[in-house]
C-alpha positions as CSV (number, residue, x, y, z in Angstrom):
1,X,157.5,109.2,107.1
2,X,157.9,105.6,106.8
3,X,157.6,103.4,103.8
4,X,155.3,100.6,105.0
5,X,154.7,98.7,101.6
6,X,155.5,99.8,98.2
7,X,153.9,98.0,94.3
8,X,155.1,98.6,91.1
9,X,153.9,101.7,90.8
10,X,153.1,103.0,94.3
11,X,154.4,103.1,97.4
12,X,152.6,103.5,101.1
13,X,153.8,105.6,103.8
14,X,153.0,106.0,107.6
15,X,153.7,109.1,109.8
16,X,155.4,109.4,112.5
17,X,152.2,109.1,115.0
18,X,151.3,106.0,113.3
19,X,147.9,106.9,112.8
20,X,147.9,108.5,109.0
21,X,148.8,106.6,105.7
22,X,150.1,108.4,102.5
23,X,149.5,106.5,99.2
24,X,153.0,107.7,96.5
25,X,152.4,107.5,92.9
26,X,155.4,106.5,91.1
27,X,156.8,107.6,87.4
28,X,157.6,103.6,87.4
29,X,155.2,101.9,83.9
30,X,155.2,98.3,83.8
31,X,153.4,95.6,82.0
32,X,153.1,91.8,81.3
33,X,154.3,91.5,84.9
34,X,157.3,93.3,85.2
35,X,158.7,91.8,82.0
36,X,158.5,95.2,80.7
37,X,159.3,98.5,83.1
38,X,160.4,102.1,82.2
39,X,160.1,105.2,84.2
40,X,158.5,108.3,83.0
41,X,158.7,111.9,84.1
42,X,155.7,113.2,85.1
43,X,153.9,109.6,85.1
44,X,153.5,110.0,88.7
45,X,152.0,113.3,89.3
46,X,149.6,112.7,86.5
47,X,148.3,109.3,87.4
48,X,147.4,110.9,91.3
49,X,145.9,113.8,89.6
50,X,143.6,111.7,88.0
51,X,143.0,109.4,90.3
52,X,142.4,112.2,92.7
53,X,139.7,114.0,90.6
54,X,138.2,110.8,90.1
55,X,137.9,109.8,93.8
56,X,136.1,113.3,94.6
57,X,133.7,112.8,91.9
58,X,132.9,109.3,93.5
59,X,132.7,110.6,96.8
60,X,130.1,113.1,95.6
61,X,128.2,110.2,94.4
62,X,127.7,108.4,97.3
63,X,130.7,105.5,96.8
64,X,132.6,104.9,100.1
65,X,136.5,105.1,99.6
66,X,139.9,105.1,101.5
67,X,140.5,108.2,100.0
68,X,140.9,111.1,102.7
69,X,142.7,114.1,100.6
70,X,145.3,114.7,98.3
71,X,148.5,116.3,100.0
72,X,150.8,117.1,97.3
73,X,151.3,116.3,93.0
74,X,152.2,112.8,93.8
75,X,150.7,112.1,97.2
76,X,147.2,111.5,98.2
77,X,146.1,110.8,102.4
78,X,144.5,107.4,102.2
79,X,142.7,105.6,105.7
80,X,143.7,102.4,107.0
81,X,142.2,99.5,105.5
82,X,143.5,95.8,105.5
83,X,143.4,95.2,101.6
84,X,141.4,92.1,100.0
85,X,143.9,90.3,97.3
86,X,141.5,90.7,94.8
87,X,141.2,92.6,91.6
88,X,137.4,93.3,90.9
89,X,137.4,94.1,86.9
90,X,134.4,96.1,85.0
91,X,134.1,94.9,81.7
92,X,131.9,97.2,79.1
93,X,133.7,95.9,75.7
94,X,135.2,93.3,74.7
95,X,139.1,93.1,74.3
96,X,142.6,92.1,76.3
97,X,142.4,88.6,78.1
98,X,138.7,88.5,77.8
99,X,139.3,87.9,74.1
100,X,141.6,85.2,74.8
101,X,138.8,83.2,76.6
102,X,135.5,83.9,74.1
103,X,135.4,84.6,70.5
104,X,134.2,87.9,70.3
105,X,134.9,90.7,68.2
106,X,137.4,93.1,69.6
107,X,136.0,96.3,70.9
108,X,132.6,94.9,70.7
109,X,130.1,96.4,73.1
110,X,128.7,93.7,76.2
111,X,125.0,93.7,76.3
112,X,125.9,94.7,80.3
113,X,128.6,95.6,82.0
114,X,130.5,92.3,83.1
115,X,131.6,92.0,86.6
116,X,135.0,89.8,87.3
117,X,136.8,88.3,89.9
118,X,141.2,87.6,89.6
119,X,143.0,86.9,92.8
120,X,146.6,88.8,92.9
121,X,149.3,86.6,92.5
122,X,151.9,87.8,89.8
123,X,153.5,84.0,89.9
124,X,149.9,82.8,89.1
125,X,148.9,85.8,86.7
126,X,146.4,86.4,88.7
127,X,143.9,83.4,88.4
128,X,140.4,84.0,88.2
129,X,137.7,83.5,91.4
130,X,134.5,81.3,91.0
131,X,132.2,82.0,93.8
132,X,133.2,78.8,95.6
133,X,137.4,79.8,95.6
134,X,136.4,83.5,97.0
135,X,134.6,81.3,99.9
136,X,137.4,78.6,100.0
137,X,140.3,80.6,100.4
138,X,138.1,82.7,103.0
139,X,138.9,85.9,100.7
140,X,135.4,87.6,101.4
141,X,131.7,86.2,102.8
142,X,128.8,85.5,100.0
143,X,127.5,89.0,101.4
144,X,130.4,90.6,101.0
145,X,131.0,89.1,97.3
146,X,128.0,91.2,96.3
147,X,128.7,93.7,97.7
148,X,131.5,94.2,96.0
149,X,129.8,93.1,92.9
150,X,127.3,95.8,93.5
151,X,129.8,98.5,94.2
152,X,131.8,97.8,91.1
153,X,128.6,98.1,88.7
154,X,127.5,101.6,90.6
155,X,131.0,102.4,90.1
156,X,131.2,101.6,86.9
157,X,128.0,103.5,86.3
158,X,129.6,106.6,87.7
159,X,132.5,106.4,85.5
160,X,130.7,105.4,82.6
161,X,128.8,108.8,82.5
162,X,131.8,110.8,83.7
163,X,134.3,109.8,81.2
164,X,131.2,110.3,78.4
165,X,130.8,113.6,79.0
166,X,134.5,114.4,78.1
167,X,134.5,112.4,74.6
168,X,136.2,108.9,76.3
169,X,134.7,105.3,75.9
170,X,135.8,103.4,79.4
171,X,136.3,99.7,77.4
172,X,137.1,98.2,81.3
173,X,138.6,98.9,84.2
174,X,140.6,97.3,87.9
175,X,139.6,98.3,91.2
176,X,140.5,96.8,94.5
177,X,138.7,97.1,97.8
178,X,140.1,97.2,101.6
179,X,138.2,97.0,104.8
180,X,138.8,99.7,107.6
181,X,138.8,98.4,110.9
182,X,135.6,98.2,111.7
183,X,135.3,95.4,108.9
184,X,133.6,98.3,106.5
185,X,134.3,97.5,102.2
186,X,136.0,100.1,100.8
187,X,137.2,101.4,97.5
188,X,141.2,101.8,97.5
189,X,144.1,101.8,95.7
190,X,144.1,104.2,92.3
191,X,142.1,104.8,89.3
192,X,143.7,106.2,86.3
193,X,145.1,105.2,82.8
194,X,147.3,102.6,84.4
195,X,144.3,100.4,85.8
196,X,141.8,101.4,83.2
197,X,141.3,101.0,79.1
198,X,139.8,104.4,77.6
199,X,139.8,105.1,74.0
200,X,139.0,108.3,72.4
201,X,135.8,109.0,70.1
202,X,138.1,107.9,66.9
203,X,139.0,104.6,68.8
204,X,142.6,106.5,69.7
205,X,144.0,103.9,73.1
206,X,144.5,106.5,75.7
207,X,145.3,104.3,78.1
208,X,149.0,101.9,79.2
209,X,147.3,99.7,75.9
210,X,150.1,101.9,74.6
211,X,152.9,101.1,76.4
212,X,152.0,97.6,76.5
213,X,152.2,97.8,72.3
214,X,155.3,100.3,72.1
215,X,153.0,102.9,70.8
216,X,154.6,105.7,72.4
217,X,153.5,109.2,73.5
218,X,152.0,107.6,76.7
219,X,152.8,110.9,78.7
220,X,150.9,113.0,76.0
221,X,148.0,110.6,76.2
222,X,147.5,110.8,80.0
223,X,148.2,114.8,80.0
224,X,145.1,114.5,77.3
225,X,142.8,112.8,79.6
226,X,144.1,114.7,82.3
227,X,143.0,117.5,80.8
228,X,139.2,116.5,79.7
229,X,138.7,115.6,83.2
230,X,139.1,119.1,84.4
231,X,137.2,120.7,81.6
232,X,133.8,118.5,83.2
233,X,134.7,118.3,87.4
């Protein structure tokens, strides 16, 4: 196969008929953008088993996704889609940069589940999107803001209830979204402890909160949640 793009943590492949894409988890962990990087054994295959078993529980529920099947521990079959450069983050506490912009107490619970925009560019730290920037910089139509704003609450929904029932609060979360080439939204990239803050029923961070703090035992935390979600799907 050939290696068509690769992120800090990921890399994408293309076979040799040109016509299948294979998203690579890496054991690569990085944070503050790229100030900080380590590689972890077993990072890789854990992140795409989770993001796996969280894709076929979306799928279930009715949320369209690039996601095709998983092909081996750190490989899942992805469709072709023409990524948006945007992060779409699902707030449901309050805490990381949101804390820096409003005086609220840390870990408190939103009165609903706030919906954000932040256009990817590491140089920029990703800026945040009004309304009138998506439409300015031609990123998405009005329609297809809210539809992405609507995804991302059903999603969030979804993942609310799911992590729940296995004894984890989801404090927020980063998604991204691709259209295939039909112009269809849909959901892409991963989902795991990497692109989402989950904390355990004691307030335990179970998430890269603990690389980012040098908290250690980041392997042991994402075997843990690895491990509820298969006692529930």
């Amino acid at each position: 196969m050939k290696k068509i793009g690769e992120g800090k943590t990921k890399a994408v492949f293309q076979d040799e008929t040109g016509k299948r894409y294979f998203l690579r988890f890496k054991d690569d962990i990085t944070a503050f953008n790229m100030e900080k990087h380590e590689q972890l054994q077993g990072k890789g295959a854990l992140n795409c088993d989770i993001t796996w078993m969280i894709y076929e529980h979306l799928k279930k529920n009715g949320i369209d996704t690039s996601y095709i099947a998983r092909t081996d521990e750190i490989t899942i079959e992805v469709s072709d889609v023409k990524m948006i450069p945007v992060e779409v983050v699902v707030r449901n506490r309050a805490y990381g940069s949101f804390l820096k912009r409003f005086d609220l107490v840390s870990g408190a619970k939103l009165d609903f589940p706030l919906v954000e925009f932040f256009y990817k560019d590491d140089e920029r730290n990703d800026p945040q999107l009004t309304r009138e920037l998506f439409e300015l910089m031609d990123l998405a139509t009005p329609e297809e803001i809210e539809e992405l704003k609507r995804s991302a609450k059903k999603i969030n929904g979804i993942l609310l209830a799911l992590f729940e029932s296995c004894g984890i609060s989801l404090v927020d979360f980063k998604i991204e979204f691709g259209k295939d080439p039909s112009g269809k939204l849909l959901l892409a990239d991963e989902i795991d402890p990497d692109s989402c803050r989950l904390w355990g029923q004691d307030g335990e961070m179970l998430d890269k909160e603990r690389f980012r703090k040098g908290m250690g035992k980041i392997v042991e935390s994402y075997k843990d949640i690895q491990g509820r979600l298969k006692g529930v799907l």
